[in-house]
Every structure is written in structure tokens, then in C-alpha cells.
N, C-alpha and C positions, 0 to 999 in steps of 0.2 A: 775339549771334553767338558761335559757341562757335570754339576753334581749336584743332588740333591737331597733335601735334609727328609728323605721320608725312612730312613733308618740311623741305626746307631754308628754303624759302617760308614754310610756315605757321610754324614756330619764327622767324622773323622775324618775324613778324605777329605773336607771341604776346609776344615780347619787346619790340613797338613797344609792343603796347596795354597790358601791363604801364608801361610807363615813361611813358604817358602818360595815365595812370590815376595813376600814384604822380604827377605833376607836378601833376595838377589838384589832388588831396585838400591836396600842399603848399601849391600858391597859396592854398587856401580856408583854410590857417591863416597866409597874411600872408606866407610865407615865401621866396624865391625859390630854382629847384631850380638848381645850383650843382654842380660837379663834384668829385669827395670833394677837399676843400682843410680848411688851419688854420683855425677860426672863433675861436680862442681858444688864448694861450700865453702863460704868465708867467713868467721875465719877459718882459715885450716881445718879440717879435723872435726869442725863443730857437726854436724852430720853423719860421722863416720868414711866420709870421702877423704881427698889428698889435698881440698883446696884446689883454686881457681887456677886455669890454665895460666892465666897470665893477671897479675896484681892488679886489681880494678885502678880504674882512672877516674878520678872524681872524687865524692864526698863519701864515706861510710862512716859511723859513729855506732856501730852496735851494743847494742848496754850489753854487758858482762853478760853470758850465759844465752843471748841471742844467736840469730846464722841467718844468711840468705845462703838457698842450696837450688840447684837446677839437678834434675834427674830423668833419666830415659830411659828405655832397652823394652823388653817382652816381660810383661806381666804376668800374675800366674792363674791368666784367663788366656793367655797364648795370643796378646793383640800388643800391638805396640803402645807406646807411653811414653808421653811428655810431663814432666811437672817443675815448676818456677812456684820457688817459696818462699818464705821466709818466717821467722819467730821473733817478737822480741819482749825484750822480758821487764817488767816493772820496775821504775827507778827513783821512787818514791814508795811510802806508806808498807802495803802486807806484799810478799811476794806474789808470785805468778806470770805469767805469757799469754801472751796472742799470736796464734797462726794462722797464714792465710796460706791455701795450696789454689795454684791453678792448674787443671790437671787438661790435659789434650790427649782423649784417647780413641784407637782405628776403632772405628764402625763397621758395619756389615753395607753402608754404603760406601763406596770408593770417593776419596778427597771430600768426604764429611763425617769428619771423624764427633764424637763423643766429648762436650767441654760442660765440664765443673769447678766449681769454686765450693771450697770446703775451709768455715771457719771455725776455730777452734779457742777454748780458755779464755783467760782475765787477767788487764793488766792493769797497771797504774802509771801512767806516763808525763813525766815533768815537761813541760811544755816550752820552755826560754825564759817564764816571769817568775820571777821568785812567787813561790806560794801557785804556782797554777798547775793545774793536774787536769789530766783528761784520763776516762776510763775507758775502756773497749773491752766489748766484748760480745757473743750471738747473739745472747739471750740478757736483755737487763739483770745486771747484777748478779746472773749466774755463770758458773762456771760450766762451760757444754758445747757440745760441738753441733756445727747446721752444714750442711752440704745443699747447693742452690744447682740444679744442673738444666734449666731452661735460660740461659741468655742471661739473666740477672743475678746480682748479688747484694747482700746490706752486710753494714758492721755497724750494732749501735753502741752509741757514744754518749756520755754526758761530760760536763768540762764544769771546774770549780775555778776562782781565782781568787785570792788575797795581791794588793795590788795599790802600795802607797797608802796603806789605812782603808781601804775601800774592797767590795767586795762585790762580784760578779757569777755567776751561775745559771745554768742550762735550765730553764721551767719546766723542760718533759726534757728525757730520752729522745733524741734523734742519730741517724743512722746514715754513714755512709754509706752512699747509694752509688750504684752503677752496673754496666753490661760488661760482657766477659766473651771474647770468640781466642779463635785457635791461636790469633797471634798477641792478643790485647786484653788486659782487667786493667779497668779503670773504674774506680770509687773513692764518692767524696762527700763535701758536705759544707757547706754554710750557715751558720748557727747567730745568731745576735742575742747574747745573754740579758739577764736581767740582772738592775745590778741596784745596788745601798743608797747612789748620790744621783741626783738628777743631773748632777755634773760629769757624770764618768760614764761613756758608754764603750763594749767593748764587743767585737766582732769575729768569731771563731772561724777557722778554716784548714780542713783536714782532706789531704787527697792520700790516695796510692795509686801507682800505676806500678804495671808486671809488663814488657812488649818484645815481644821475640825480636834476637840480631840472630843473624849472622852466628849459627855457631856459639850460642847463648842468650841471656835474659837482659835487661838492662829493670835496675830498680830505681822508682823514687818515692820513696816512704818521706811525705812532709805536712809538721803544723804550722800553723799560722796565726798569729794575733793581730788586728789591728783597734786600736782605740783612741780616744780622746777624754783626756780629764782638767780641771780644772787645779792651776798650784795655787799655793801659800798666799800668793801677790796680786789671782785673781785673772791671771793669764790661763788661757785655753792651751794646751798640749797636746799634739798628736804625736804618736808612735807605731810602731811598725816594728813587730818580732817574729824573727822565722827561724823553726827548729829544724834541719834534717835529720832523720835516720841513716839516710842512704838517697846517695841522686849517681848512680854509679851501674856499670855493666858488670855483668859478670860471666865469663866465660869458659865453655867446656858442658 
């Protein structure tokens, strides 16, 4: 039976047999169709969900008052819903958060569903070096949300550092950059600061990736330093500092 949208009736009809089409294909994978809710947040609770099916494996470190959360079921546009997220919240200087959602939702075309990335707020984030802070957030220095739903996404960033008496910093705003499809956000960024000593240079590097498993998300939220400075005695020094958030699955 074919339907069609030239009344209010039949777009009801179109929208029933959509939903219950998408219900059965769900049941036939085991799954029950459920209204978009938390399936998954860690820690516990932090989302209003029950926490992750099974204790992630890997690295999480979420500052106090952060969550990664996976959620799904029927929205209340009557289409299915995916979203892998996460918050995390300032851990240095004035309060605040950054959230990133990736959202995967059905289409009116079949197996090309609707993806967005939606970011959110302002944080302050210590980075692994005494004295180094990076900021994030949509909009420079403002607090406010951006939703990007063509394939792309940014998060901009500036990065500060105090560093052995020396001093390092972003010359503009730049922006973690990158693409976003039903299974994958991926954004990042490479940065080469400006800095006090012709002796000291230092090299910023910030990714995220979100990548659908099996029955859940997997996250890796991670900074990056690398530099070289000159010591006391006149010797050259390289270093190498990696902070994770989270390099970890999450499931449910």
C-alpha cells in the first residue's frame, strides 16, 4: 500500500506505518522500542540513567560533575534516535562545561538517517603542565550553543601555558575541526603556540573521537603537549605530555 502526504490523514498513516515498521525490524534484533531515554552514563547516574551495562575498559578520568552518556529509542517527532555524548566540566580557574552530542536520527529516506553535532557551554581545562589551560568552547569566549548538521563540526579552543618560568600561548582562536557520519565524530587540532624565550617552543594537540561498537559508543577525549626548552646548563630538552579524559567504550 503506498501513502501519501496530500492530507492530514494519510501523513498519519505514513508516520504510523513508518513507526511500526521501524518497531518490528527493532524487535527482530532482540531490542525493545523504548522512548529516546539514557541507555548508558558513566559515571552512574550522572545523566539520569543506571550507568553503563558493563564497567568501561580503558582510561576514564572525568572531572567531578562531568558524564559520557549514550541514548536512544523514539523521539517526540515519532523517528528513531541515536546520541553518544559527553560533558566535561572545568578544572581550573571560573566554573562551567562543554558538551558535545552526536545525534543519528531516521530520515524520510531509508538507511540515510539525519546526523548532527551539537556544541554546547565553556570550560576551563588543565592540560598535564603545571600552569597550562586550554579553553573550549562554540563561540570564542562565549557561553552558547552551535548545532552543525551538514557533515562538519569545530570546537574553538585557545591554550595558555606557564612552563619552568616561561610562557607560551595561542596568537588567535583555533578550532577543533572535523567530519561527523552515522558511525564517527572525529575533531581535532594542531596548534604551535607563541611563546616568551626563543629557547622554548611548544606544540598543542587536541582530538575527540565518538565511533559506534557493537551495542554502544567507544570515547577518546585527549590533550596533547609537545616541546623543547632550553635548561639552567644550556642543554636543549624535549618533552612529551598526554592528558586523557577518557580513551574507553561505553556500553548499553
Amino acid at each position: 500500500m503506498a501513502f501519501t502526504a496530500s492530507s492530514g490523514n494519510s501523513c498519519f498513516k505514513e508516520r504510523l506505518y513508518r513507526i511500526l515498521t521501524l518497531s518490528a525490524s527493532i524487535m527482530v534484533q532482540g531490542q525493545p522500542v523504548l522512548p529516546f531515554q539514557v541507555t548508558a552514563d558513566y559515571p552512574a547516574r550522572c545523566k539520569g540513567g543506571t550507568g553503563p551495562q558493563r564497567e568501561p575498559t580503558g582510561y576514564v578520568h572525568i572531572p567531578k560533575g562531568g558524564c559520557l552518556y549514550n541514548m536512544r529509542g523514539i523521539n517526540a517527532d515519532g523517528r528513531y534516535q541515536e546520541r553518544a555524548a559527553f560533558r566535561i566540566t572545568s578544572t581550573v580557574g571560573r566554573g562551567g562545561s562543554v558538551g558535545v552530542e552526536l545525534d543519528v536520527i531516521e530520515s524520510d529516506t531509508p538507511g540515510v538517517p539525519n546526523v548532527t553535532v551539537t556544541v554546547s557551554g565553556l570550560t576551563l581545562c588543565g592540560l598535564g603542565l603545571s600552569g597550562s589551560v586550554a579553553e573550549l568552547t562554540p563561540a570564542p569566549g562565549v557561553d552558547e550553543t552551535t548545532k552543525y548538521s551538514e557533515g562538519e563540526a569545530y570546537l574553538p579552543s585557545y591554550t595558555h601555558v606557564f612552563f619552568k618560568g616561561k610562557e607560551a600561548w595561542s596568537p588567535n582562536w583555533y578550532s577543533l575541526h572535523g567530519k561527523a557520519n552515522r558511525n564517527k565524530l572525529l575533531m581535532s587540532a594542531t596548534e604551535e603556540l607563541d611563546t616568551n624565550d626563543p629557547n622554548f617552543n611548544l606544540k598543542v594537540k587536541q582530538s575527540i573521537l565518538i565511533k559506534r561498537l557493537e551495542n554502544g559508543w567507544f570515547y577518546d577525549i585527549s590533550f596533547e603537549r609537545d616541546g623543547e626548552y632550553m635548561d639552567e646548563a644550556g642543554k636543549r630538552k624535549k618533552f612529551s605530555v598526554h592528558k586523557f579524559v577518557a580513551i574507553a567504550p561505553l556500553y548499553g
